[in-house]
Structures are given as structure tokens and as C-alpha cells.
DRENFI-102968 format. One line per 3 residues: number of its first residue (from 0); for each residue x, y, z of C-alpha. Coordinates in steps of 0.05 Angstrom, whole numbers, always signed. Layout:
// residues N
NUM	X:Y:Z | ... .
//
This chain:
// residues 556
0	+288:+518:+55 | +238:+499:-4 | +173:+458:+13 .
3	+162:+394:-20 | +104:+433:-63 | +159:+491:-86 .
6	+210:+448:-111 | +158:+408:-143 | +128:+467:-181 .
9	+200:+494:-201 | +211:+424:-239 | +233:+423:-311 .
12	+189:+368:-334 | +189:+327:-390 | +133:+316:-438 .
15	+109:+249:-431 | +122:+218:-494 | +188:+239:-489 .
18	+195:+191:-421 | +159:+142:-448 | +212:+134:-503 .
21	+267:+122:-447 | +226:+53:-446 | +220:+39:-513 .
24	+151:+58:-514 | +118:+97:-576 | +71:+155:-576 .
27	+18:+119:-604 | +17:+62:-544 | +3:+126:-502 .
30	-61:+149:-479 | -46:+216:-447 | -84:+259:-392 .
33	-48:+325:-415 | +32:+339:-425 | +62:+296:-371 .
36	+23:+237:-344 | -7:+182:-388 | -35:+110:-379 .
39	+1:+51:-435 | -50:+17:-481 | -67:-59:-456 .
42	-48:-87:-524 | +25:-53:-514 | +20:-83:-446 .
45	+4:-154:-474 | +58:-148:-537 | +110:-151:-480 .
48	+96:-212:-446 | +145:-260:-477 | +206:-214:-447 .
51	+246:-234:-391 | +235:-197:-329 | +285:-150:-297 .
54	+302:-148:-223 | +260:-129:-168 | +272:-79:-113 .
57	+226:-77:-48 | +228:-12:-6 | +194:-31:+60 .
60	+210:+0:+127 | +219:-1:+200 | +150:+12:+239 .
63	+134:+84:+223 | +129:+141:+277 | +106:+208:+275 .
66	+178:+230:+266 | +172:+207:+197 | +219:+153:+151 .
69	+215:+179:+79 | +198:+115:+49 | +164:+138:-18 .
72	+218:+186:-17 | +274:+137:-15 | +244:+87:-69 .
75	+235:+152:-112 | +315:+170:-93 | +336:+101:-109 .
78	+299:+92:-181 | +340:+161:-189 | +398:+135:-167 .
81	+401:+67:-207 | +397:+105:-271 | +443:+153:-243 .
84	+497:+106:-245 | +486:+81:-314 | +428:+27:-298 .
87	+360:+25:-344 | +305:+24:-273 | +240:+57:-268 .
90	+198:+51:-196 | +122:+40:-185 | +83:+65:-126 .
93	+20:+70:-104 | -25:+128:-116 | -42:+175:-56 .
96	-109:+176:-23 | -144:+237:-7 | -154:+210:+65 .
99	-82:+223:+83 | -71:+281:+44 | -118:+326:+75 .
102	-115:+282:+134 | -43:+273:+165 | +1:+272:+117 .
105	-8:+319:+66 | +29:+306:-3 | +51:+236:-13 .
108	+92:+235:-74 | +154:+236:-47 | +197:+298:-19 .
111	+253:+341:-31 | +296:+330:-90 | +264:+258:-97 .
114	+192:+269:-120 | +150:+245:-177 | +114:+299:-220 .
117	+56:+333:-230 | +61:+324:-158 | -5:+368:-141 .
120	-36:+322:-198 | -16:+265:-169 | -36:+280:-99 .
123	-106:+305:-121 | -142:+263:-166 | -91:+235:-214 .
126	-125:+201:-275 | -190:+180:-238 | -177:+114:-220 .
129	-202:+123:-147 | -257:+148:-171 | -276:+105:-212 .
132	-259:+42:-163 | -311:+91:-110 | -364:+90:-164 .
135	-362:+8:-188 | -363:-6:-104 | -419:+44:-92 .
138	-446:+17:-158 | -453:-53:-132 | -490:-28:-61 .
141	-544:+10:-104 | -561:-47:-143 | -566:-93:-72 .
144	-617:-35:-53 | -651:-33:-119 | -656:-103:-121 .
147	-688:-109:-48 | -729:-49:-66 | -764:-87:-115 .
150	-783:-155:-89 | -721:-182:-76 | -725:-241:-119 .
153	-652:-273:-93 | -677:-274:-25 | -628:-228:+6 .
156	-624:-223:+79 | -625:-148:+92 | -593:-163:+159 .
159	-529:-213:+134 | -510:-155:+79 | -441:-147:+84 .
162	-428:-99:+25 | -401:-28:+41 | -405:+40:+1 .
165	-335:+74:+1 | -307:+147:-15 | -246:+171:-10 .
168	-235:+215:+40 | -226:+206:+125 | -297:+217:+152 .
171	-317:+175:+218 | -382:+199:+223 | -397:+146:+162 .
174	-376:+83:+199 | -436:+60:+223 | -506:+96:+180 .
177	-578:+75:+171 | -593:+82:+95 | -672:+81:+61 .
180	-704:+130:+110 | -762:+167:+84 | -816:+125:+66 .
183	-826:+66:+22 | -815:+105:-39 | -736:+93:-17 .
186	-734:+18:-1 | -722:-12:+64 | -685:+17:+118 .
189	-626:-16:+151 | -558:-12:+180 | -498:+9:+130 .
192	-436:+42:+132 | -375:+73:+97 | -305:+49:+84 .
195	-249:+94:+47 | -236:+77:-11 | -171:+39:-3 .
198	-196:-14:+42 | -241:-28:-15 | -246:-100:-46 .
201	-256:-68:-113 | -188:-26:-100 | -155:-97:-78 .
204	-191:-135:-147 | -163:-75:-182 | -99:-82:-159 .
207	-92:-152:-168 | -124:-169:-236 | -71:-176:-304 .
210	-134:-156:-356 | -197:-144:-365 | -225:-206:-365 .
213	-196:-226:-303 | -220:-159:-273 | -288:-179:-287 .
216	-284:-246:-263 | -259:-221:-197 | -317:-177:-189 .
219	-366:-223:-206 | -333:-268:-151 | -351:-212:-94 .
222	-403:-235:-38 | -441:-180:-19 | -493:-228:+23 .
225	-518:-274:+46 | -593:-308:+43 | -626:-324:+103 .
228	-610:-397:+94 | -531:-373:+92 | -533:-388:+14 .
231	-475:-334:-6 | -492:-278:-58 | -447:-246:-118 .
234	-447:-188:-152 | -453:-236:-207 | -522:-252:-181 .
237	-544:-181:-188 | -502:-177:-262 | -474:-129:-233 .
240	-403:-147:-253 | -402:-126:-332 | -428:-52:-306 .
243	-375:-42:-258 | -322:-64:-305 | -338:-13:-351 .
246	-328:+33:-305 | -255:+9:-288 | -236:-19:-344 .
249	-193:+50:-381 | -168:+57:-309 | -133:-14:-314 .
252	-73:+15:-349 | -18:+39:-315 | -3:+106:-295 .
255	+63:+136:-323 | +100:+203:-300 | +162:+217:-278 .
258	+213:+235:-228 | +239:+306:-215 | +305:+273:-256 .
261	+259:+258:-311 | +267:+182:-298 | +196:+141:-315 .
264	+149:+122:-259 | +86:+73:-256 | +35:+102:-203 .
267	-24:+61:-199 | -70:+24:-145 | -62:+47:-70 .
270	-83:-3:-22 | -68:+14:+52 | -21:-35:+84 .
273	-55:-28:+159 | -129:-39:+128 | -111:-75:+59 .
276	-53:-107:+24 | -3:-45:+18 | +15:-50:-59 .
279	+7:-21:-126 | -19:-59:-176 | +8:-120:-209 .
282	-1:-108:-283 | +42:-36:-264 | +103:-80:-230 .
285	+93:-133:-282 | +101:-100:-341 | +157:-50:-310 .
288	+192:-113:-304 | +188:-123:-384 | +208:-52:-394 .
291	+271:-41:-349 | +332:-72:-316 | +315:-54:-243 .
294	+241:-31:-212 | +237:-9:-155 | +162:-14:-109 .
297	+150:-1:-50 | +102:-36:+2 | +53:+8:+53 .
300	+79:+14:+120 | +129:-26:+162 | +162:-99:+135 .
303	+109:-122:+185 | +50:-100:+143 | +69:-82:+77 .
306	+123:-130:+68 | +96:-188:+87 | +24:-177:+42 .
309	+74:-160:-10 | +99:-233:-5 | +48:-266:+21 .
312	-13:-240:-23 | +25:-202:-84 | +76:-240:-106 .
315	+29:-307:-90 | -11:-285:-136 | +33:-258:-189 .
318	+84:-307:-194 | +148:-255:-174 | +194:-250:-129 .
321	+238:-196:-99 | +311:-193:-110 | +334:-158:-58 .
324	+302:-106:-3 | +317:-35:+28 | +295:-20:+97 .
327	+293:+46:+116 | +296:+80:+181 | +315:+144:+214 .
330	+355:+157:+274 | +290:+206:+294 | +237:+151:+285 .
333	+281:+94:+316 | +294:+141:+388 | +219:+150:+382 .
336	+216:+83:+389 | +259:+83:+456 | +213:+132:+483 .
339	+234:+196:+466 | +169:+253:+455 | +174:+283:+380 .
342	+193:+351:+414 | +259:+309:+443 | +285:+289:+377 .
345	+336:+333:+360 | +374:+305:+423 | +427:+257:+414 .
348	+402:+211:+472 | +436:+146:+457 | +402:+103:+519 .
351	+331:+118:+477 | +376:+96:+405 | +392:+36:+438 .
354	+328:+24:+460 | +289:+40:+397 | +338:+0:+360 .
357	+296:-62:+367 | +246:-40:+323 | +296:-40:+275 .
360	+327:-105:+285 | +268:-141:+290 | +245:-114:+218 .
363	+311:-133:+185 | +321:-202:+219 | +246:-213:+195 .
366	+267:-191:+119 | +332:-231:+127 | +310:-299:+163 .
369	+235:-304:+154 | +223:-270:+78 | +297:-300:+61 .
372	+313:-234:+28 | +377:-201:+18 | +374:-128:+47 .
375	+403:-69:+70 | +387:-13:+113 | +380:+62:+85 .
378	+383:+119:+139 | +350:+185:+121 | +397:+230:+161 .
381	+376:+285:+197 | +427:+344:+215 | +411:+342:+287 .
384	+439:+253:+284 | +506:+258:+326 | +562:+215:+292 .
387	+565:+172:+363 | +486:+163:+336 | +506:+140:+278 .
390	+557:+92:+302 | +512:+59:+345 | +459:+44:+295 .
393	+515:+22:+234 | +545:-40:+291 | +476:-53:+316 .
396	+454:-70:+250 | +521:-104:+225 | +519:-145:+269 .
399	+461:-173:+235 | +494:-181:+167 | +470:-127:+135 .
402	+499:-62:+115 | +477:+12:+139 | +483:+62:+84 .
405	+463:+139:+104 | +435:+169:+40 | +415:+240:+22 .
408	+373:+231:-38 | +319:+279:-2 | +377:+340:-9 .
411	+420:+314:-65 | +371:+273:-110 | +390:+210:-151 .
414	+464:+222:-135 | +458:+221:-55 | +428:+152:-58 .
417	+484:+133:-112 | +522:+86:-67 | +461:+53:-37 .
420	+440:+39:-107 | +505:+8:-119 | +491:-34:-62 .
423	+421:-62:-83 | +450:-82:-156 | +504:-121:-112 .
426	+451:-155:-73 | +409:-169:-127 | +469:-201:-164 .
429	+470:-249:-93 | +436:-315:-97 | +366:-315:-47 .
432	+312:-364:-36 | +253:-306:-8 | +194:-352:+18 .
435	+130:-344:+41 | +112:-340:+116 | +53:-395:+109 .
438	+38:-444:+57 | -30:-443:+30 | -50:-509:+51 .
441	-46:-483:+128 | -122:-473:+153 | -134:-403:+165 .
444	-130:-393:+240 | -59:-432:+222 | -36:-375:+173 .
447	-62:-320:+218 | -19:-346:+280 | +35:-354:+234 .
450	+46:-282:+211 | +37:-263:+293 | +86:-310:+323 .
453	+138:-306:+263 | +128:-235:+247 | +93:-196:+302 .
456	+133:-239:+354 | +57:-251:+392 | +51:-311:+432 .
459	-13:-328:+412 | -75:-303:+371 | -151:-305:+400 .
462	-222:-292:+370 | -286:-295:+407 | -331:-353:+391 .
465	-362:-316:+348 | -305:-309:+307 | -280:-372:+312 .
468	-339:-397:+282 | -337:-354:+226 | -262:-373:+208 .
471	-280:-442:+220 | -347:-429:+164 | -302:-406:+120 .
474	-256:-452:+115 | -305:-507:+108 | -330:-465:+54 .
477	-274:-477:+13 | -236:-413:+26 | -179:-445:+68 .
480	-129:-447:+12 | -144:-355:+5 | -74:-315:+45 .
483	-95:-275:+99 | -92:-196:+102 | -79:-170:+178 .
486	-112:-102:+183 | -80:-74:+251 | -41:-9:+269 .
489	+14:+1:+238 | +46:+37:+289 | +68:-26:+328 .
492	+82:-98:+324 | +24:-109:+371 | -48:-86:+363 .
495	-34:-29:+416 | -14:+27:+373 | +24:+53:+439 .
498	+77:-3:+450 | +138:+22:+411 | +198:-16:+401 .
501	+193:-90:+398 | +144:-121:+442 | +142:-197:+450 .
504	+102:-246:+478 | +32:-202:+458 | -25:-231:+444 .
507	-66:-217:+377 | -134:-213:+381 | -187:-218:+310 .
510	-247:-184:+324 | -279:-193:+257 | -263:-231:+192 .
513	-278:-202:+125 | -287:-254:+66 | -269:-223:-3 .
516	-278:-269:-50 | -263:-230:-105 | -200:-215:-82 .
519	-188:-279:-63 | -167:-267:+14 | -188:-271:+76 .
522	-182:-212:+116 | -172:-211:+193 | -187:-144:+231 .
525	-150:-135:+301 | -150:-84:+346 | -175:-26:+338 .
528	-164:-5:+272 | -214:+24:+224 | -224:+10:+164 .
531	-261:+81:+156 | -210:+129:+182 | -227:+197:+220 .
534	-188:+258:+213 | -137:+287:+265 | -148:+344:+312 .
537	-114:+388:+266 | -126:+369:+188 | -71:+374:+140 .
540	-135:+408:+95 | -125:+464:+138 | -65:+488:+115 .
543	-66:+467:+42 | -103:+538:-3 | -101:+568:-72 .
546	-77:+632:-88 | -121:+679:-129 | -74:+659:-182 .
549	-90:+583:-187 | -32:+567:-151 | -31:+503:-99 .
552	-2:+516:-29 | +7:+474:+34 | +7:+403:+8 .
555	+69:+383:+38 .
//
């Protein structure tokens, strides 16, 4: 059997202008990086504004395991399959992170027959957007030094600095530094530290902002500090803002490539959904919207995390609105979930299915009743899932309302997800009402208990006073109206990465609350999670090598 990497590198792809014609689009709206990937010229972008908008498609999932669900791959498989059966879509995803791909994951650009291309492009480095959101961040946290180095005219309080430096790769030995050692020929010491790059407010300003001028706005909006009076600081204090737009502002633009089916694909932004707001960026979805009948995005993670940002942060913000949503799962991941070790998988064990199951159900009766969207559920089916599996899993979930389609897009491309694609269009034809979980006049602690008792099914969410306080400055600040972002583990519904299924009754607990004002959210960090991933025991970057030849091997 081919690796993800092989079939990828066997592709017959298109030149880019001649996808970009499938949209309407003409060569000279293009600014290409090579053959087959390109960003769209901001004044093509802003000629389009006064078309009506297609339908949206949300991919989210069930809470992911180390079995695997094939999201990305299933949102690439349906965009396939929509055009596939005669309808004008296109899909937009995120861009990879290095932290994954020579972390745990390896390649991120989808799998099997359902892949966008240049895949090893894609995966490493792209068009330089990530590095150019690393260098406006790190940008920003020089000029704070600089600044204090000499005299410090704003008064900032070296020990309330709240600013980070980011790069974009897994490295825990950056979480916590001390930075200015030396002498006082390199300013004044004090306590620092690293985030990746995709828990980055710039990456979530980025991925928010419709042009350049509201890029730069955003920026400016950033606290870095405070004084030692609390007065807040902004990177507009420092003018730092017009610098790092500069930097970004060629990277604003869209991405496009395309699918192993030749079909055109927006990759742009990545936020994390367990650290940040899980989405690609809105001026990729919004114009895709102009362009095509159908686009279909995904959101990072489980319905829990990605989903519910998606709503409750992206589509705020940007004034859309899914039209229908695909949850996928895998008959692996969901006896996983019922307690089955990865080396058990292969077993049909229906006690664990039944078990696991409530992972599942929780995720679609949260899309259903709490996001009020129409959705069905797309299995990824494995040989080794016993019909009697299947079964199970297909009147579990009816009994929900919502249909169970298996689909082999991963094997088959476009045409194995064909009559799941015929099943979104149906659903997107269906009249829905999706809502938000919390309304923006709810105080802050309000909105953060809301998204744990609705979504997380928690009993109750805690903070030390510490924290408390914090909240409670902040929303006297004025910041009470800002969504919430939840970074936790994805791997549950609870901040304990190890309680599969569905746990209830859990309680949340913030340890620390991040203001980005830029942004414009507030985000709330439980648990454990880091918002400077380490690498695993074993490295995907161990396997992935060049041959003497140029040739990439190992990424997925």
C-alpha cells in the first residue's frame, strides 16, 4: 500500500492558473510561488464583495484518539466529492504547523486519495506566512526590550510583561527562559518564554482580519504590558504596529492549490483548536464563499473545541453561518473511547463500541441541539470494522436524528464520499437556526461556564482568587462583551486528557487568563495544556529524510 507522501508525489497536477480559472479567476489576479500554489490579489478579493455567498460546510469531529479520524482527509474527500457530482465547491483549511509534523503527526494535508497538493510544500513552509506571523510577534518583543533598554520612557513594568516570542516548532525547553544575560550592553534581564507559533495572537489577528487596514488596527490593539500603576500598554505605544504589518501584509492573501482531483483549495491561517481558535482565516472562507456554490472548512479538533470557536469566535466575528455540519468518527477511535488499548483495535469488541459511543453522541447532540445545526455523521471505515460494528454505531446514532454514512474517500477519492456529499447538499437545502452558545452581553466567568456545562457537560467551573480577580479586572475593563477561547486538551471533554468517552458532572478549572486585545478575546487556559508544546518520545522528525536525489520521505 502507497504512503500518503507516494501518492502525493505520483499526482498529475495542474498548473495553477489553470485551477484558478475553475473559479473564474484570471492569471493576472494571481500572484504565484512557482507552478501550482499561488496567493489572489486583495483588489480581486475586494471586486467580489457585492456577490451572494454560497453555502457553508463545517467538518468538525468526535474527540480525537490516537487511533486517528481523518478529518482533513474527509473535508478534502468531500470538496472532491461535491464537484464530483456536478456541484461548483472548493474547501479551505488551515495550514500545517511544523510542531505536529515533525512532532506527532507527520504530514497534515490530508491522506490517501484525498490530499491537497504540493503536499511536501504545503507541510513544510508553504508561502511563508508562519514565518512571517513568527517574525511580526518576535518583532513586537524586541522592540519591548529595546524600548526598556533605553530608558524606558512608557514606564513599562519589566515584571507585568505579558508578551511572548513564538517559533514554530515543539520545543519545551522554551516555556519558561530568562532573556538579557550578559551584561548591560544587552538590557535588563528577566523572565520570558516561548509559545509556538499557532497559539500566537498575531496568528489569531491574522486570521481574523478582512484587509489590511484592519490587520493593522488589530495589532496596534495588542497589550503587551502593563505599567506599574496597571495602565495597559500597545504595540501601538511602541509604533510598533505599521512595522509588523509590513511584514504580514503579502501574506494576507489567500493561499490557493489544489486537490489530488485538481479541484481548488484555500489553505491559509492555522490556529490550534486546544490552544487557539481552530480556524483558517476569514478573508480565505469569505471570499470562497463569493467564488463557489459549496465550501467546505474544517474546524481544529473535536465539535467541543473547534466547533464551538468556529461559532462562537469565527462566525461572531465574520457575520456567517454554517449550513449544515459533518461529524466524523471511526469505529477505531470511538472503541478507544470505551477503553480499548490502540494494539486492541482491530477487535470487533462491541461492549467497548457501545461504550465509546458516548463520545459520539454527545458531539452530535451538541451540533444538533446546542449549535442548532443540521448534521450528519461520516465513518472512515477501517477493514478490520465488523458489520455487527457497524450496525451498532448506524442505530446508536439514528436514533438521534441524524444519518451515518460510511465513506471511502481515503481509498476511492471524490467518488467514495459521493453519497455523503449528496447528503450535505440535502441538509444544506433544510431550513436551520445555528446559534451561539453565549451571548455577548454574558460577563465572562458567565460565558466560560456556559461552554462547560452546555458543551463539556462540567458541573461547574473554578479559578483561584487570583484568577478570579483577573477575570473580574477585565471585565471591568471593558472587555466583558470579547468571546472566550478554552485552551484545554483536546483529548477529552474534561481537562483530564485520560477520561475518554463522555464524562459528566467534571469540574473545569482556569488556571490563567490571557487578554488579547487585538484579537479581541479573552482566552481561558485549563488544565494542563501548553501553549508551548514538547515533542513525543519518538518524533515523527525521525523518520521523515531525503534521498541523495532531493526526494522527501517519511512525512506521512
Amino acid at each position: 500500500m502507497s504512503s500518503d507522501i507516494e501518492i502525493a508525489q505520483k499526482a498529475t497536477m495542474q498548473r495553477i492558473t489553470k485551477v484558478a480559472a475553475k473559479l473564474g479567476i484570471a492569471e493576472e489576479h494571481l500572484e504565484p510561488y512557482g507552478h501550482y500554489k499561488s496567493k489572489l490579489s486583495m483588489a480581486f478579493i475586494d471586486s467580489l464583495q457585492d456577490k451572494p455567498d454560497g453555502k457553508l460546510i463545517l467538518v468538525t469531529a468526535m474527540s480525537p484518539t490516537p487511533a486517528g479520524e481523518g478529518k482533513t482527509t474527509t473535508t478534502v474527500g468531500l470538496g472532491d466529492a461535491l464537484n464530483h457530482i456536478g456541484k461548483k465547491a472548493m474547501i479551505c483549511l488551515r495550514e500545517p504547523s511544523l510542531g505536529p509534523v515533525f512532532g506527532v503527526k507527520g504530514g497534515a494535508a490530508g491522506g490517501g486519495y484525498a490530499q491537497v497538493v504540493p503536499m511536501e510544500d504545503i507541510n513544510l513552509h508553504f508561502t511563508g506566512d508562519f514565518n512571517a506571523i513568527a517574525l511580526a510577534n518576535n518583532l513586537l518583543s524586541a522592540l519591548i526590550d529595546n524600548h526598556i533598554s533605553h530608558g524606558n520612557e512608557l514606564g513599562i513594568d519589566i515584571r507585568r510583561i505579558t508578551w511572548k516570542r513564538v517559533m514554530d516548532m515543539n520545543d519545551r525547553a522554551l516555556r519558561d527562559i530568562t532573556v538579557a544575560l550578559g551584561g548591560t550592553a544587552n538590557g535588563y534581564p528577566r523572565e520570558d518564554g516561548f509559545d509556538i507559533v499557532v497559539a500566537s495572537e498575531v496568528m489569531a489577528i491574522f486570521c481574523l482580519s478582512r484587509s489590511v487596514k484592519e490587520l493593522k488596527e488589530r495589532l496596534g490593539n495588542i497589550v503587551f504590558g502593563y505599567t506599574r500603576d496597571g495602565k495597559p500598554l500597545r504595540a501601538r505605544d511602541l509604533k510598533a504596529h505599521g512595522a509588523m504589518t509590513v511584514l504580514l501584509k503579502d501574506q494576507l492573501a489567500p493561499n490557493l492549490v489544489q486537490t489530488l482531483e485538481n479541484n481548488p483549495a484555500f489553505i491559509h491561517g492555522g490556529p490550534f483548536a486546544n490552544i487557539a481558535h481552530g480556524c483558517n482565516t476569514v478573508i480565505a472562507t469569505k471570499t470562497a464563499l463569493k467564488l463557489v456554490d459549496y465550501v467546505v472548512t474544517e474546524a481544529g479538533f473535536g465539535a467541543d473545541l473547534g466547533a464551538e470557536k468556529f461559532l462562537d469566535i469565527k462566525c461572531r466575528k465574520a457575520g456567517i453561518m454554517p449550513n449544515a455540519a459533518v461529524i466524523v468518527a471511526t469505529v477505531r477511535a470511538l472503541k478507544h473511547h470505551g477503553g480499548v488499548g490502540k494494539d486492541d483495535l482491530n477487535k470487533e469488541n462491541l461492549p467497548a463500541l457501545e461504550k465509546g459511543l458516548a463520545n459520539l453522541e454527545r458531539h452530535v447532540k451538541n451540533v444538533k441541539d446546542v449549535y442548532g445545526i443540521p448534521c450528519v455523521v461520516s465513518i472512515n471505515r477501517f477493514t478490520a470494522d465488523t458489520d455487527a460494528e457497524m450496525a451498532m454505531l448506524s442505530d446508536r446514532i439514528g436514533k438521534l436524528g441524524a444519518k451515518v454514512v460510511v465513506a471511502t474517500h481515503w481509498a476511492d477519492g471524490g467518488k467514495g464520499a459521493a453519497e455523503l456529499a449528496k447528503i450535505v447538499v440535502d441538509l444544506c437545502d433544510q431550513p436551520s437556526k445555528p446559534t451561539f452558545v453565549y451571548d455577548d452581553a454574558d460577563t465572562l466567568w458567565d460565558k466560560v461556564k456556559k461552554i462547560a456545562t452546555k458543551v463539556y457537560g462540567a458541573s461547574d467551573v473554578t479559578a483561584d482568587t487570583k484568577v478570579r480577580n483577573r477575570i473580574k479586572e477585565l471585565q471591568d475593563a471593558g472587555y466583558g462583551h470579547y468571546p472566550v477561547c478554552v485552551a484545554k486538551t483536546q483529548s477529552s471533554f474534561s481537562t483530564d486528557a485520560s477520561l475518554r468517552g463522555a464524562p459528566s458532572g467534571h469540574v473545569v478549572n482556569v488556571r490563567e487568563v490571557r487578554l488579547a486585545a487585538g484579537a479581541e478575546f479573552i482566552v481561558m487556559v485549563c488544565g494542563d495544556i501548553m501553549t508551548m508544546p514538547g515533542l513525543p518520545k519518538v518524533p515523527s522528525a525521525e523518520k521523515i529524510d531525503i534521498t541523495d536525489d532531493g526526494k522527501v520521505i517519511g512525512l506521512f
